[in-house]
C-alpha positions as CSV (number, residue, x, y, z in Angstrom):
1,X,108.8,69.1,132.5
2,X,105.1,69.6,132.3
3,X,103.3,69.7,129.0
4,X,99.8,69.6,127.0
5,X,99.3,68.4,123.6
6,X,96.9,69.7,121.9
7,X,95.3,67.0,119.5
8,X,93.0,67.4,116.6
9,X,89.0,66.8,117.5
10,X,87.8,63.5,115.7
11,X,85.9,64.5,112.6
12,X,82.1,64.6,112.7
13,X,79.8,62.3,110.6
14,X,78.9,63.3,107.5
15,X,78.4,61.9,104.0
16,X,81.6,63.1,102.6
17,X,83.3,61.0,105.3
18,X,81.2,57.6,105.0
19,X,81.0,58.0,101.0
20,X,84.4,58.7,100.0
21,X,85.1,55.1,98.8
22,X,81.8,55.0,97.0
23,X,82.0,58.3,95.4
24,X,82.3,57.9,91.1
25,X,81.5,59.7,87.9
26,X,78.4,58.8,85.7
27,X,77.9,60.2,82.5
28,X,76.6,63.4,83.5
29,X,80.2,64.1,85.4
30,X,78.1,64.6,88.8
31,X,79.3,62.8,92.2
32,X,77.2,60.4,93.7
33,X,76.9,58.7,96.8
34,X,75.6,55.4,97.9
35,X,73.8,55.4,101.4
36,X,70.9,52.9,102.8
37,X,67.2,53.2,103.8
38,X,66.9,53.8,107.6
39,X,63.8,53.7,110.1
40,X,62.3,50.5,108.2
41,X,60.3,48.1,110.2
42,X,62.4,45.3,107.9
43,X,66.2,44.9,108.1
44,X,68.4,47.0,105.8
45,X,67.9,47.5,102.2
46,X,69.7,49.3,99.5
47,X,69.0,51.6,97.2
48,X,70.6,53.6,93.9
49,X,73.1,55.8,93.5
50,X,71.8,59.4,94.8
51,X,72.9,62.9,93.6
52,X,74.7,64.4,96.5
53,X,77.3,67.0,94.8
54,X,76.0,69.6,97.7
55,X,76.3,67.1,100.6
56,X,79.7,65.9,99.8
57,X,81.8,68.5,101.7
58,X,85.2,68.3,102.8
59,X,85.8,66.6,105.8
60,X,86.3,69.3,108.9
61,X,88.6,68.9,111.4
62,X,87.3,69.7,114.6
63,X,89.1,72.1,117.5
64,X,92.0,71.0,119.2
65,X,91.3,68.5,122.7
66,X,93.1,67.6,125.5
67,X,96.0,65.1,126.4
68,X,97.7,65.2,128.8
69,X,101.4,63.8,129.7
70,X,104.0,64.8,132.4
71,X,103.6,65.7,135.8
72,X,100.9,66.2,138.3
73,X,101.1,69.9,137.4
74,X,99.5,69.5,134.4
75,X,96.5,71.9,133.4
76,X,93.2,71.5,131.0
77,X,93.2,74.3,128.8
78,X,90.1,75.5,127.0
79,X,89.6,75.2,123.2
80,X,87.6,76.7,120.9
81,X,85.3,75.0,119.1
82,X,85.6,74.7,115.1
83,X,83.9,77.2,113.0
84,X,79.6,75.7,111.8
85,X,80.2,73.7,108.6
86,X,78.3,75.5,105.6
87,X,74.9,75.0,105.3
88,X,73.4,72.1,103.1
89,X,69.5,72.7,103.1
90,X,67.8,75.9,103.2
91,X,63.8,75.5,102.0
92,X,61.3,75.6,104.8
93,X,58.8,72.7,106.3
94,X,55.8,73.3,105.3
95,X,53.2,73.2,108.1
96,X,49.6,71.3,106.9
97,X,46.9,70.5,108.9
98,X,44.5,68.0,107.7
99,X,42.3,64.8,109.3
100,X,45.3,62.7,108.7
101,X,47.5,65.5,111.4
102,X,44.5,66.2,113.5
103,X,44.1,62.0,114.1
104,X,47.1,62.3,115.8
105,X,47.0,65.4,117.8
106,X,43.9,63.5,119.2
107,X,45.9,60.2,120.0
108,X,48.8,62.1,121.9
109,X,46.0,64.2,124.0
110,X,44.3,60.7,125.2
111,X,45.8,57.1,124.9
112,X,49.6,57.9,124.1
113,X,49.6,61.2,126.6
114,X,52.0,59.8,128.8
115,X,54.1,58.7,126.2
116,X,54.2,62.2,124.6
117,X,54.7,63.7,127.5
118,X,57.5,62.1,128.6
119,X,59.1,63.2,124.5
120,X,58.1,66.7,125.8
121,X,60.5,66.3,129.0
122,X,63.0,64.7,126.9
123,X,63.5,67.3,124.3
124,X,64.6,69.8,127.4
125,X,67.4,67.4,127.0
126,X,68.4,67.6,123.5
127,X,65.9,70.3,121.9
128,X,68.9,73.4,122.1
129,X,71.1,70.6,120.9
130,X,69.6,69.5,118.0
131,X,67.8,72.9,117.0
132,X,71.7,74.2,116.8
133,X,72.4,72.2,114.1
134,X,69.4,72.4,112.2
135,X,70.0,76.4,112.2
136,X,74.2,76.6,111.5
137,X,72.9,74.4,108.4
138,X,69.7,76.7,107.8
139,X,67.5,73.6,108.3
140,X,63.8,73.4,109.3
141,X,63.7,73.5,112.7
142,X,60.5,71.0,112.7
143,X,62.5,68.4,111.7
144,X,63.2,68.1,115.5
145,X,60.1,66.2,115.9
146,X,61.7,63.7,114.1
147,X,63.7,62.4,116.8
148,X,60.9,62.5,118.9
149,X,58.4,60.2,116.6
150,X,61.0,58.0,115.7
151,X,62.5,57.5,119.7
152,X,61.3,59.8,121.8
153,X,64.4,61.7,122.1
154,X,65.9,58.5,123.6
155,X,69.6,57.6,123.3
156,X,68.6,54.1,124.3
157,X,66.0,53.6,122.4
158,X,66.2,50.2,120.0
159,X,63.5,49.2,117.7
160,X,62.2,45.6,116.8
161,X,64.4,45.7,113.5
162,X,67.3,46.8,115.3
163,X,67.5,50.7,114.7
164,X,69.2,52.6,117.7
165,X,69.5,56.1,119.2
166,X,67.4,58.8,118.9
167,X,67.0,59.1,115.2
168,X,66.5,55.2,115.1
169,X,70.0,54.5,112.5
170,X,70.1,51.2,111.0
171,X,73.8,49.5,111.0
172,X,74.7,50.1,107.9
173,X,73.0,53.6,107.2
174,X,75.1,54.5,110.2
175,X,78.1,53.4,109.2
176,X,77.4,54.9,105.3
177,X,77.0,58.1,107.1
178,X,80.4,58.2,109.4
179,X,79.0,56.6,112.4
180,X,81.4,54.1,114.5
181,X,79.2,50.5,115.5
182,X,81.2,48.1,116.9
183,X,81.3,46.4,119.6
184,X,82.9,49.4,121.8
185,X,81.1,52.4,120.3
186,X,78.0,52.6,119.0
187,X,77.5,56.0,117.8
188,X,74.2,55.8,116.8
189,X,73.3,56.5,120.4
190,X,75.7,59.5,120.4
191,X,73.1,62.4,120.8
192,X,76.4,64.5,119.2
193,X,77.6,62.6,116.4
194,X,73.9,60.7,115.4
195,X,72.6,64.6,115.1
196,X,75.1,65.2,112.1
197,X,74.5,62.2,110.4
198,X,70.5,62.0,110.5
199,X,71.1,65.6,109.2
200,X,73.2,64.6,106.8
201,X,71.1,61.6,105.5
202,X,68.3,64.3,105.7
203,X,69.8,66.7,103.2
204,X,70.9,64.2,100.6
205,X,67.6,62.8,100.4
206,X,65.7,66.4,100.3
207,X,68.3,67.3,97.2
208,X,66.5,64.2,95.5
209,X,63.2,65.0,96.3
210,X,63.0,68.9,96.6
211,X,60.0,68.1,99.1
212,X,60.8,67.5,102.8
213,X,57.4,65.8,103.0
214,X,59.2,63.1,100.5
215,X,62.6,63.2,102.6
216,X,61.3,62.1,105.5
217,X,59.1,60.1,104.1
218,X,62.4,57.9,102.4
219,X,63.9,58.2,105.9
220,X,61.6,56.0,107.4
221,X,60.9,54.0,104.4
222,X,63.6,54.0,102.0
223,X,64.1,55.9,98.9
224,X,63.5,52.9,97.1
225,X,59.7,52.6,98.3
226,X,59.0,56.5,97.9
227,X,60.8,56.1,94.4
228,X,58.2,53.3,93.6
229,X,55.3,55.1,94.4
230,X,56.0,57.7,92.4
231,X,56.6,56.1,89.5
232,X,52.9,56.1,88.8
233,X,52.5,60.0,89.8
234,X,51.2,62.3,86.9
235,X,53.6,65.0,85.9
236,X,56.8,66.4,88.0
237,X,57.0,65.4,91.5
238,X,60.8,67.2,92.6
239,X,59.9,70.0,94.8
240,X,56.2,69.3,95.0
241,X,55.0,68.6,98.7
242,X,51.6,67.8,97.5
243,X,53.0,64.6,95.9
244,X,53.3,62.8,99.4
245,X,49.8,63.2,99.8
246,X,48.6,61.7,96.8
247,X,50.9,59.0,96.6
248,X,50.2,58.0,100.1
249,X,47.9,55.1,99.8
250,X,51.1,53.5,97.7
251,X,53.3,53.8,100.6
252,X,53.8,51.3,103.4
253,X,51.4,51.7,106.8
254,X,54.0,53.0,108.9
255,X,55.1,55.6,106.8
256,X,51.5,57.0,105.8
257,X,51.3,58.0,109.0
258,X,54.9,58.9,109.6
259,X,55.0,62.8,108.0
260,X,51.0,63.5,109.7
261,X,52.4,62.1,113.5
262,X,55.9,64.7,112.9
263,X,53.5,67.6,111.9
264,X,51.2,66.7,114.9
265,X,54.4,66.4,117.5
266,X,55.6,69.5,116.3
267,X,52.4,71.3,117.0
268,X,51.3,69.9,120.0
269,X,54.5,70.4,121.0
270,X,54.5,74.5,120.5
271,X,51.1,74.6,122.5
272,X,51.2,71.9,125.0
273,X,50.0,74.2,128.1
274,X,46.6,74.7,126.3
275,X,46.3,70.9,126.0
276,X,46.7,70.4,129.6
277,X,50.5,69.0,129.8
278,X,52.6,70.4,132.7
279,X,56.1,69.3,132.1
280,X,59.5,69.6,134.0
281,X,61.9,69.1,131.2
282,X,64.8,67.1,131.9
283,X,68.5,68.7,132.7
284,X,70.3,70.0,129.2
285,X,73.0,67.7,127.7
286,X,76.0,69.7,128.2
287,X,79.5,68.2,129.3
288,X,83.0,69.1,129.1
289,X,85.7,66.8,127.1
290,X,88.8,65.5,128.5
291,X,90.5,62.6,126.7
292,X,91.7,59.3,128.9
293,X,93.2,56.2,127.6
294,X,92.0,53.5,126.1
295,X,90.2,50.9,128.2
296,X,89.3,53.6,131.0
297,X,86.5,52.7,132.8
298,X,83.5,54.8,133.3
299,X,82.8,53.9,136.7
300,X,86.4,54.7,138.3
301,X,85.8,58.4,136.5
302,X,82.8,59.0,138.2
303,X,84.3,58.1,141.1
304,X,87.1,60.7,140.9
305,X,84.5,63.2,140.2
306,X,82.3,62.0,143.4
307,X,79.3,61.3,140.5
308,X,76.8,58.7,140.3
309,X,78.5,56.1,137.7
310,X,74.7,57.0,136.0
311,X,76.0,60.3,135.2
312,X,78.8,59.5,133.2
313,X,77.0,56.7,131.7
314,X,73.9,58.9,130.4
315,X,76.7,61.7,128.5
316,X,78.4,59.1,126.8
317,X,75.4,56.7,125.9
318,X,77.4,55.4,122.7
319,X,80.6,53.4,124.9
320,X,78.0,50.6,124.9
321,X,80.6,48.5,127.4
322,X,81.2,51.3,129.7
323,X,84.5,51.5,129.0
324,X,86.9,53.5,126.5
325,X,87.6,51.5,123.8
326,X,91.2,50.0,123.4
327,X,93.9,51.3,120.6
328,X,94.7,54.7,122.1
329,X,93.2,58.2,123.9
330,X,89.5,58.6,123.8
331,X,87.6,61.6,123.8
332,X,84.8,61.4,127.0
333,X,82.0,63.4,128.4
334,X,82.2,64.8,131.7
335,X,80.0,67.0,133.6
336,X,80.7,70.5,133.3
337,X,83.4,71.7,135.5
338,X,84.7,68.4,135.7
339,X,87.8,68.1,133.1
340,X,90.7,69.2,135.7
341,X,89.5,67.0,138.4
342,X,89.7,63.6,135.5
343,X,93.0,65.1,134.7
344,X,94.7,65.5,137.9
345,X,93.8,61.9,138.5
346,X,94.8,60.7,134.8
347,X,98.1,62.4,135.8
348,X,98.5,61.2,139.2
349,X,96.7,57.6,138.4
350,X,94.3,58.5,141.3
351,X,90.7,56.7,141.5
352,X,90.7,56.0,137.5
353,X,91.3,52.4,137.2
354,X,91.5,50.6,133.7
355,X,89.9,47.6,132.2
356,X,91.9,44.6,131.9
């Protein structure tokens, strides 16, 4: 007898997922979460309890995927995917221009062109991926150009204090935020599941501030340090945009510069044929989704898909060892088209060989 079973999606990163063991009452009856700093050029550092009432949503099961059991007959079938989660951030970016944004406009023009271009080509990657999420939640679409200052838009990237993927998670801000890292997975280089929880870490830290200028500012350099140098700032500072500016000198090098270089990327990056950059952008991340056994490896896929082992590789950047990890079905990335073809072999134990 030939079946399908349809089994539930794993769920997608998000605050209420990581924080549901830290979640508790103060005074005021509101739920808080704990989280960390992430982007900081030191290792990871801690900071307070943050209102995140908004943030903490339900956990969402995602669409049914495949597994597959029986005979050789057996067929993928296609599933829809799960309905956008609600929106969690709605205010716009605003857009300054200034010396500070013009400084480095100028620097990605001359001595760090190449490196900027090859961001540009890169975001033909990820850009519809990303810009997705950032409009099912009603999010500023400039906050793309995060990802590219903080990585380039490159799942591989790794910074000197350890931050991975292409919004540049810390270990435990990761894992705060639903993200598998162990020695399997990492999902911080998941372009997928990383995207949900930078946006998640995003909009907890904008319903502190107000000020997106502030949030990202905390992304790279903790809540605790923005928090600092406001505590010297005249009047109100929730909601104000202006207060980056002025407390900027109080803030550490790397992140003075860090909101100017986004606004820069994000300009330059709207008119980059007037500035003289031609660039082929690199093939969209899309993939199909089968799920294969525990300890499957990646190279005896590609192989039964007559794919460079490259290919399979660069859609599932996260399986760090190239392999599915043990304890069970995995869901992979495949090219497009390519789900029936790793089935029939699953099935028939053709071409996909396991780890021992």
């Amino acid at each position: 007898m030939t079946y399908l079973q349809l089994l539930p999606r794993p769920p997608r990163g998000h605050a209420g997922r990581a924080a549901a063991d830290r979640v508790g009452n103060e005074c005021s009856g509101r739920p808080r979460v704990r989280v960390t700093m992430s982007g900081c050029p030191a290792g990871p550092a801690r900071f307070g309890w943050l209102r995140a009432a908004a943030v903490l949503l339900p956990v969402a099961m995602g669409a049914g995927s495949l597994a597959v059991a029986g005979d050789p007959g057996a067929q993928p079938v296609a599933v829809a995917d799960p309905e956008p989660e609600p929106p969690v951030a709605s205010a716009p970016f605003p857009v300054e221009s200034n010396a500070r944004v013009g400084k480095w406009i100028r620097r990605y023009v001359s001595e760090d062109r190449e490196t900027f271009r090859v961001s540009l080509a890169r975001e033909g990657r990820f850009g519809e991926l990303i810009r997705g999420k950032l409009k099912e939640r009603q999010m500023p679409q400039e906050l793309l150009y995060l990802a590219m200052i903080e990585s380039g838009f490159s799942p591989e990237a790794t910074s000197r204090s350890s931050a991975a993927g292409i919004w540049q998670f810390m270990s435990p801000t990761a894992t705060d935020f639903g993200l598998r890292v162990d020695e399997w997975v990492d999902e911080r280089r998941d372009p997928v599941r990383a995207t949900d929880a930078a946006l998640d870490y995003l909009a907890v830290l904008h319903q502190r501030y107000g000020s997106w200028y502030l949030a990202v500012a905390a992304y790279n350099a903790g809540p605790s340090r923005v928090d600092q140098a406001l505590a010297g700032y005249p009047g109100g500072h929730w909601g104000n945009d202006a207060a980056y500016w002025d407390i900027i000198g109080e803030l550490p090098p790397e992140t003075r510069d860090y909101v100017p270089k986004m606004l820069a990327a994000s300009a330059l990056a709207r008119h980059a044929e007037p500035y003289g950059f031609r660039v082929k952008s690199a093939e969209r991340y899309e993939y199909d989704r089968v799920w294969v056994p525990g300890m499957t490896l990646l190279v005896s896929v590609a192989e039964a898909l007559g794919v460079a082992t490259s290919v399979i590789r660069e859609l599932n950047p996260h399986l760090v060892r190239s392999v599915s990890p043990p304890g069970g079905l995995y869901e992979l990335r495949v090219p497009t088209g390519g789900a029936p073809d790793v089935v029939a072999a699953l099935v028939g134990r053709q071409k996909i060989r396991m780890a021992d």
